[in-house]
C-alpha positions as a Markdown table, in Angstrom:
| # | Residue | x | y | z |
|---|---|---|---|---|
| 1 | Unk | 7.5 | -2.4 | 34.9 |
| 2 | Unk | 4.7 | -4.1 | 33.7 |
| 3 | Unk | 4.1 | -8.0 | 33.4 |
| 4 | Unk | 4.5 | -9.9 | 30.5 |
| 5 | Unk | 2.6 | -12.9 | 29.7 |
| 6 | Unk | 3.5 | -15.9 | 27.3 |
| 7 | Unk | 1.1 | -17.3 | 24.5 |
| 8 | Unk | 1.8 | -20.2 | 22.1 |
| 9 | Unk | 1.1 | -20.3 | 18.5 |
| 10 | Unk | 0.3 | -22.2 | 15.4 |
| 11 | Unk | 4.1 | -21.6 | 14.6 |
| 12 | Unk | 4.8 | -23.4 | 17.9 |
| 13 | Unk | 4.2 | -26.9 | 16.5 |
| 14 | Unk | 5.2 | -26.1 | 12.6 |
| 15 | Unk | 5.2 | -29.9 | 12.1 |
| 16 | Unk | 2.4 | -30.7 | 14.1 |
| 17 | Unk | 0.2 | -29.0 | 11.7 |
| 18 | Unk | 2.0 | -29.8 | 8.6 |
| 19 | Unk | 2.4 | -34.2 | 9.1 |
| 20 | Unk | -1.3 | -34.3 | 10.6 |
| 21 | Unk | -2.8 | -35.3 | 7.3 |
| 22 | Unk | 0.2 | -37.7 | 6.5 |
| 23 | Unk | -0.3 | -39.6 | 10.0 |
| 24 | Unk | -4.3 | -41.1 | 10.0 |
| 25 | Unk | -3.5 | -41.7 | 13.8 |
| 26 | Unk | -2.5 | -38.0 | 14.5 |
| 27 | Unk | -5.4 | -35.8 | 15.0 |
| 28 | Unk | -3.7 | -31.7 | 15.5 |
| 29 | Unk | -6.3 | -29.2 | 14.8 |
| 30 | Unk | -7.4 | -26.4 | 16.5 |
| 31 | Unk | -8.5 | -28.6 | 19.6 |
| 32 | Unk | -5.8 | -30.2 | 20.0 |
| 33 | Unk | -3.9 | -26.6 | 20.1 |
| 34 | Unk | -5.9 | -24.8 | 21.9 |
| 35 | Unk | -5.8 | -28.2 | 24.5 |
| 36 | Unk | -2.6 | -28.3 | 24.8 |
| 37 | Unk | -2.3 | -24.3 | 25.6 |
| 38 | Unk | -5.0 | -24.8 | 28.7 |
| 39 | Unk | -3.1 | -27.7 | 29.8 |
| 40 | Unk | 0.2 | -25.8 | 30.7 |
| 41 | Unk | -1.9 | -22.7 | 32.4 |
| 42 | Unk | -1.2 | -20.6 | 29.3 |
| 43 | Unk | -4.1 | -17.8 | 28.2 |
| 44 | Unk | -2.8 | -16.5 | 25.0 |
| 45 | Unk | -3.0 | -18.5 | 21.4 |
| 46 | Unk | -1.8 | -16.6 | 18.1 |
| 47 | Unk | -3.2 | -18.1 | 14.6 |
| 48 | Unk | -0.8 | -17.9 | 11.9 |
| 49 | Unk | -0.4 | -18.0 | 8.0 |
| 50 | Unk | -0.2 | -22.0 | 9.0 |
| 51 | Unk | -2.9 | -22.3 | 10.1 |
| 52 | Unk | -5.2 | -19.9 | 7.5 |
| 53 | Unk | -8.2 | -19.2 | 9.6 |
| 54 | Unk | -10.0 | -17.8 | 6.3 |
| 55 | Unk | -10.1 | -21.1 | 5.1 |
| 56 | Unk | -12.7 | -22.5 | 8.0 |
| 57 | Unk | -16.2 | -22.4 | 7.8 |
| 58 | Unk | -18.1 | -19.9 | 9.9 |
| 59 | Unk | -19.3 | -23.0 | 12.5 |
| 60 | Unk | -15.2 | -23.6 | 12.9 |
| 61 | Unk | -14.6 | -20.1 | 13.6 |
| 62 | Unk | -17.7 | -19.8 | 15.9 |
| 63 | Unk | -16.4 | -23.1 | 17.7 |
| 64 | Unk | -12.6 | -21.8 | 18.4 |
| 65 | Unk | -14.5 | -18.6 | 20.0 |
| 66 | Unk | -16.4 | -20.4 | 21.8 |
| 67 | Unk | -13.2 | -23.1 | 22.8 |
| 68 | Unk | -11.1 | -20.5 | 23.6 |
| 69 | Unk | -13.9 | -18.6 | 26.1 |
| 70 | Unk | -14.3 | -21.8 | 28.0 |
| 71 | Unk | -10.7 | -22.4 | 28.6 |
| 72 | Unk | -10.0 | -18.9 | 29.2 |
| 73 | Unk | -7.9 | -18.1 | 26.4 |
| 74 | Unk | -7.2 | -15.0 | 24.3 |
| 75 | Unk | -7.1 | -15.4 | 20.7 |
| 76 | Unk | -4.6 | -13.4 | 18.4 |
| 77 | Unk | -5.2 | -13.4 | 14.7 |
| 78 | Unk | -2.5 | -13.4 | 12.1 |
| 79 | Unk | -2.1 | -14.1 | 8.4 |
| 80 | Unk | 0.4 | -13.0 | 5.3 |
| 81 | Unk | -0.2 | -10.6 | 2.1 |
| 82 | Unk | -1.0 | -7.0 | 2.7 |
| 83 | Unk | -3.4 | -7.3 | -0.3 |
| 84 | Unk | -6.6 | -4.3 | 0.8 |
| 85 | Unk | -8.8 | -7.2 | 0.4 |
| 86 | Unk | -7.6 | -9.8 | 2.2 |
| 87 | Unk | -6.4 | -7.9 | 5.4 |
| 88 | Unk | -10.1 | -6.5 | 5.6 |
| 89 | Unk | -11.4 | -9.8 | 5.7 |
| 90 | Unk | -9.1 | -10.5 | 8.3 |
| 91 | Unk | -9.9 | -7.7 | 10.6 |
| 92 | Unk | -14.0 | -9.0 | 10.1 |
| 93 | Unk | -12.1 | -12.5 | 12.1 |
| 94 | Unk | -9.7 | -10.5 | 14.2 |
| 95 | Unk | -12.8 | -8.8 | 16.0 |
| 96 | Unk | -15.1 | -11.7 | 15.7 |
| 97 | Unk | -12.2 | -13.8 | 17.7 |
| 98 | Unk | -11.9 | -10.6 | 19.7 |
| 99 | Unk | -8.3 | -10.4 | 19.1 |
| 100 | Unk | -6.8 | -6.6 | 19.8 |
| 101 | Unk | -4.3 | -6.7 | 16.7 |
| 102 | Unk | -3.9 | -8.2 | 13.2 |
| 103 | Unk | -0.2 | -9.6 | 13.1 |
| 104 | Unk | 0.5 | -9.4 | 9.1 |
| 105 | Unk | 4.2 | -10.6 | 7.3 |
| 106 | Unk | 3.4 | -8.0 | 4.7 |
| 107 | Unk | 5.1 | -10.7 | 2.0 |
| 108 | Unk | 3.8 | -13.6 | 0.1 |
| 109 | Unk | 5.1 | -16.1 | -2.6 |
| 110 | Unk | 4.5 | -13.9 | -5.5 |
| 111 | Unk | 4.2 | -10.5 | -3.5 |
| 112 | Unk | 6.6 | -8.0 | -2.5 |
| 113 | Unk | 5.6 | -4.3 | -2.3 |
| 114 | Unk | 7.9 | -1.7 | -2.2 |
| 115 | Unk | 8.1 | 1.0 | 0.8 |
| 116 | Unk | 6.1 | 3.1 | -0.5 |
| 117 | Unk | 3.6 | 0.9 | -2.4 |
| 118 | Unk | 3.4 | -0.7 | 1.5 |
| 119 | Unk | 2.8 | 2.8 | 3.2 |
| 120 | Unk | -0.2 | 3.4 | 0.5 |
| 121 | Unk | -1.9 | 0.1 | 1.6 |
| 122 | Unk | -2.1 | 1.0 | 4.9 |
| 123 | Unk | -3.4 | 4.4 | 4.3 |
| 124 | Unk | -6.2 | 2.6 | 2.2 |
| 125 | Unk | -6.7 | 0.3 | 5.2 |
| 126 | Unk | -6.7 | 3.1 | 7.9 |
| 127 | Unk | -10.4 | 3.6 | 8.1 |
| 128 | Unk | -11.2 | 0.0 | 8.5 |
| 129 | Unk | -8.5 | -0.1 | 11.4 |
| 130 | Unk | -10.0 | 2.5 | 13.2 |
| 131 | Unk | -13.6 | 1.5 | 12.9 |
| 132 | Unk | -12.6 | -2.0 | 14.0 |
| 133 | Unk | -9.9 | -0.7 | 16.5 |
| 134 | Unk | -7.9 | -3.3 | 15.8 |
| 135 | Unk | -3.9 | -2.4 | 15.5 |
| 136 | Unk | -1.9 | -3.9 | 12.8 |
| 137 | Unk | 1.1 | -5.4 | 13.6 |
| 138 | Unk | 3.4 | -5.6 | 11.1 |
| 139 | Unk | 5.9 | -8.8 | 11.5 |
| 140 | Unk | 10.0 | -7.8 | 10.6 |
| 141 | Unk | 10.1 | -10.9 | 8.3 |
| 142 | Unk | 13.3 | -11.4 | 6.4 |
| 143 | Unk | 13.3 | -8.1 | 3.6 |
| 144 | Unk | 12.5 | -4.9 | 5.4 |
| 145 | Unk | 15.2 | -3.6 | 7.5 |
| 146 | Unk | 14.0 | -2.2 | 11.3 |
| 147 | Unk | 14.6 | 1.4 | 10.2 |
| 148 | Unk | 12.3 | 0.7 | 7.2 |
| 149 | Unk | 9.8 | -0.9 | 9.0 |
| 150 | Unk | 9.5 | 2.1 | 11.2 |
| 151 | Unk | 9.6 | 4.4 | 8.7 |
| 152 | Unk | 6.6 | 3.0 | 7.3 |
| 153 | Unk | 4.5 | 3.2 | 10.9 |
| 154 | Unk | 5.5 | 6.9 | 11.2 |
| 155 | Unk | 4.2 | 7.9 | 7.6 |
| 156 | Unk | 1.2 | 5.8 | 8.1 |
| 157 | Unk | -0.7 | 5.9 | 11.9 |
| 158 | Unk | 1.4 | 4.4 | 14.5 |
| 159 | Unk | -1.6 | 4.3 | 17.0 |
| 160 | Unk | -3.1 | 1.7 | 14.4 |
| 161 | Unk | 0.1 | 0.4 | 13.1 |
| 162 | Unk | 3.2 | -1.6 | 15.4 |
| 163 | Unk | 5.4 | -4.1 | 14.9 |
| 164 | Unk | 4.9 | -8.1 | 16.0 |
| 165 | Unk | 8.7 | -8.5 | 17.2 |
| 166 | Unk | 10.2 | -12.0 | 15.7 |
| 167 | Unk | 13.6 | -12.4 | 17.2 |
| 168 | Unk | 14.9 | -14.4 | 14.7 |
| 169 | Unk | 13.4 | -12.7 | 11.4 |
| 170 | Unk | 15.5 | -10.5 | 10.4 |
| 171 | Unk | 19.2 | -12.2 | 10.3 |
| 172 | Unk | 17.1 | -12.3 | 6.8 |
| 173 | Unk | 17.8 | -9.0 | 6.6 |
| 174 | Unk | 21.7 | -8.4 | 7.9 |
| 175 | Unk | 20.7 | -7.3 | 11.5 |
| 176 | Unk | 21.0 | -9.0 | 14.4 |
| 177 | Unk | 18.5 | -8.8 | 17.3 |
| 178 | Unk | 20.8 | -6.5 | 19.8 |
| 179 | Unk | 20.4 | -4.1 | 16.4 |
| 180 | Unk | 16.6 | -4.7 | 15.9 |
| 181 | Unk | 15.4 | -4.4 | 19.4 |
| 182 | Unk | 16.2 | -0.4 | 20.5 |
| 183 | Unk | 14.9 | 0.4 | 17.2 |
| 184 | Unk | 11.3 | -2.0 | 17.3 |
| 185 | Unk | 10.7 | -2.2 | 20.7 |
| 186 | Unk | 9.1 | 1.0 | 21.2 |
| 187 | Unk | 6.4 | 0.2 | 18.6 |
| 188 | Unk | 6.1 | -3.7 | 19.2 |
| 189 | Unk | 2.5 | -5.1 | 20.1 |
| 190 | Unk | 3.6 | -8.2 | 20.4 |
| 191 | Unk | 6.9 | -10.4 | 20.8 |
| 192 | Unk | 8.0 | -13.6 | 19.0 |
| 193 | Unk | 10.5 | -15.8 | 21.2 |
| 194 | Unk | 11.7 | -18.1 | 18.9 |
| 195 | Unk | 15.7 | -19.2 | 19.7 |
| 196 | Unk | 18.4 | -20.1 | 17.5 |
| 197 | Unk | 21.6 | -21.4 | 17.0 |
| 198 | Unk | 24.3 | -20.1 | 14.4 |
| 199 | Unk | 26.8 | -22.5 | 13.7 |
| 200 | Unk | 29.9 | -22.2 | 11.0 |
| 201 | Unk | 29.7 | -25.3 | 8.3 |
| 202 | Unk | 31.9 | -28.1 | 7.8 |
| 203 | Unk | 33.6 | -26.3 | 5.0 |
| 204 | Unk | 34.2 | -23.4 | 6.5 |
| 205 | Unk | 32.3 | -21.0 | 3.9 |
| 206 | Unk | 29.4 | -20.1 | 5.4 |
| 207 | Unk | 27.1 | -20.3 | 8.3 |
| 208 | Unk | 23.9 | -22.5 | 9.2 |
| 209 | Unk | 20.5 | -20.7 | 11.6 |
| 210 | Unk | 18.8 | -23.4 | 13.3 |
| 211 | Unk | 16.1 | -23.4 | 15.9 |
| 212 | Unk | 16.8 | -24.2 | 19.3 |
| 213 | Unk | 14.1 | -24.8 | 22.2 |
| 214 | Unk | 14.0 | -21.2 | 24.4 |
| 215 | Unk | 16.9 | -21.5 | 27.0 |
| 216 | Unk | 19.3 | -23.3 | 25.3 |
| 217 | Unk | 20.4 | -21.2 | 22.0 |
| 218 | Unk | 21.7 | -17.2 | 21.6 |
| 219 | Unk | 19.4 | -15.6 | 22.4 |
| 220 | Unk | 19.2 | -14.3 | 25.5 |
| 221 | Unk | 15.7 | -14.3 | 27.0 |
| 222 | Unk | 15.4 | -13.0 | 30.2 |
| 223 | Unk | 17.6 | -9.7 | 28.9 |
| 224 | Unk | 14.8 | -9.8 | 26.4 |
| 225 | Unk | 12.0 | -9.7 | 28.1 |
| 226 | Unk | 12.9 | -6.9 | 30.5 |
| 227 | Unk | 13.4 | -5.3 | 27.8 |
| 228 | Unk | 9.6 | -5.5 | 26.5 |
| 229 | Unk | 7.9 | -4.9 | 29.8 |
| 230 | Unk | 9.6 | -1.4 | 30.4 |
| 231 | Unk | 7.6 | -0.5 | 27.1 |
| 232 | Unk | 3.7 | -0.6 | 27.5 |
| 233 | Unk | 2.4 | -1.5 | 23.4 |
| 234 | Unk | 3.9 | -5.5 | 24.0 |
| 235 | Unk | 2.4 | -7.6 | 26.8 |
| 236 | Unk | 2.2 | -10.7 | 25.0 |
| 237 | Unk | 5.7 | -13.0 | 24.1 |
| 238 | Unk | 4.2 | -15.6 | 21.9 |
| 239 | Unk | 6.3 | -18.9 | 21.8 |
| 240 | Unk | 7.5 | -20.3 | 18.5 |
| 241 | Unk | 10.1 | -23.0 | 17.6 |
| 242 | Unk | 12.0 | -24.1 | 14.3 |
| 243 | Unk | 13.4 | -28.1 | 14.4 |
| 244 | Unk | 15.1 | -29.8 | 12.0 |
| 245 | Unk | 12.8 | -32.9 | 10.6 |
| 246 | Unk | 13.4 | -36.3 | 12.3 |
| 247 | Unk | 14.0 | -39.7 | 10.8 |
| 248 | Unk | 10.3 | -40.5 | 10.5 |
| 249 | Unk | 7.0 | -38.2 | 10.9 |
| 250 | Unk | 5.6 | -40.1 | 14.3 |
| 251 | Unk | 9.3 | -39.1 | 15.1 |
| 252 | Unk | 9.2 | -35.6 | 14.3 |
| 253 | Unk | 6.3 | -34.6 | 15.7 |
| 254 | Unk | 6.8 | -36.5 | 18.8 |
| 255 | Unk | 10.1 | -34.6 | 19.8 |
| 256 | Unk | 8.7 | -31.2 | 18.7 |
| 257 | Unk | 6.1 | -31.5 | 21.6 |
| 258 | Unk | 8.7 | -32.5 | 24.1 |
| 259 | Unk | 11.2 | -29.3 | 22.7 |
| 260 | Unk | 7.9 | -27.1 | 23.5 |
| 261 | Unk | 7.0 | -28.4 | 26.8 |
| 262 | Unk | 11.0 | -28.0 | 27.0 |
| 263 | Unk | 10.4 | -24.0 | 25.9 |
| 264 | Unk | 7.4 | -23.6 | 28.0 |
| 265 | Unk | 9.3 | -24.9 | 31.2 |
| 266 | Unk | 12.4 | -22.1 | 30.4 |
| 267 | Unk | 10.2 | -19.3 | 29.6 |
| 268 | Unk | 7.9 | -19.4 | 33.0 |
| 269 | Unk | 10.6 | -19.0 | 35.2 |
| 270 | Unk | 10.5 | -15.6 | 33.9 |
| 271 | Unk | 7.2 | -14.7 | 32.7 |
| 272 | Unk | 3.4 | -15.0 | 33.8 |
């Protein structure tokens, strides 16, 4: 089997990102990211739709290259909208960061292609994939079920196209992660640990998903990744955590650090 290695991500500190403009004494950019990955011995950092890395200016983008070479860190590049346009621009990043796969949620607000409408996109984006050898990971986010999502790799190139496995994602979708992993595993490039809790409400009609710091909600990790390091394509189990907001913002963004470092401590005493 091989090893497995943990990353964290822009959607590891959600609320970091969003209250940083609302608190003038909270400074969470890039550096502070990228920072705090070095500082718990961690090599990986994925760049989310949070965090829209087509919205810096070239000397940004040149400066979290050259960041992340000093600390040692590979970058992974991610957005959302598989629109021809954008995703090419976001390959020209991708292999300027030097990151080996494009992680996409094929969704936006006002955007959701059918099947087939998806499978023609990608065969309009093939050439570009291949000339920049970068694989497109295609995130299970909320619509597609597993079965359609693989459907869509096979009629398209699944050497250029996998899946970026959230494990959380689809219970948007009816199905369960026992369900979703034998049928995504074998094309995943990349896993999303993010843990959960589903609880019954007070009224009885009806349930509630809520995040949980790694370790101590359903899902059971360790099970998990064994799992993803009997199949080659996924080396890489990216971090990411859902909280519910605190009283104030210096509160929220205070315990969502502590629930990572919380995460980060579960995770290792599995994984590189």
């Amino acid at each position: 089997m091989k090893q497995m290695h943990l990353g964290l991500s822009t959607y590891t500190f959600p609320w970091n990102i969003m209250l940083a403009g609302s608190l003038p004494s909270h400074s969470f950019s890039f550096r502070e990211m990228l920072q705090l990955t070095s500082d718990n011995h961690i090599h990986f950092f994925q760049f989310g739709d949070n965090y829209p890395l087509h919205l810096l200016s070239k000397n940004e983008l040149s400066e979290i290259k050259a960041l992340a070479l000093e600390k040692k860190i590979q970058l992974q590049v991610g957005t959302q909208g598989l629109h021809i346009d954008h995703i090419k621009n976001y390959l020209s990043i991708a292999s300027e960061l030097n990151s080996a796969f494009l992680r996409v949620v094929i969704d936006d607000e006002n955007y959701h292609p059918a099947e087939k409408d998806v499978v023609q996109i990608i065969h309009a984006l093939s050439p570009s994939l291949k000339e920049s050898g970068i694989v497109l990971a295609i995130e299970n986010h909320d619509r597609f079920k597993a079965e359609t999502l693989v459907r869509i790799i096979k009629k398209t190139d699944p050497d250029f196209v996998g899946i970026c496995l959230d494990t959380a994602n689809s219970l948007g979708a009816g199905e369960g992660i026992a369900e979703i992993v034998p049928v995504l595993l074998p094309y995943t490039i990349n896993l999303h640990i993010k843990d959960f809790i589903i609880t019954r409400t007070n009224h009885k009609m009806g349930f509630v998903v809520s995040g949980s710091p790694a370790g101590s909600g359903m899902l059971d990790i360790p099970w998990l990744l064994n799992e993803c390091s009997s199949h080659e394509r996924c080396s890489t189990a990216t971090l990411e955590l859902w909280m519910d907001e605190e009283a104030s913002p210096e509160q929220t963004v205070a315990k969502e650090i502590s629930l990572v470092t919380e995460s980060i401590k579960f995770i290792k005493k599995y994984i590189s």
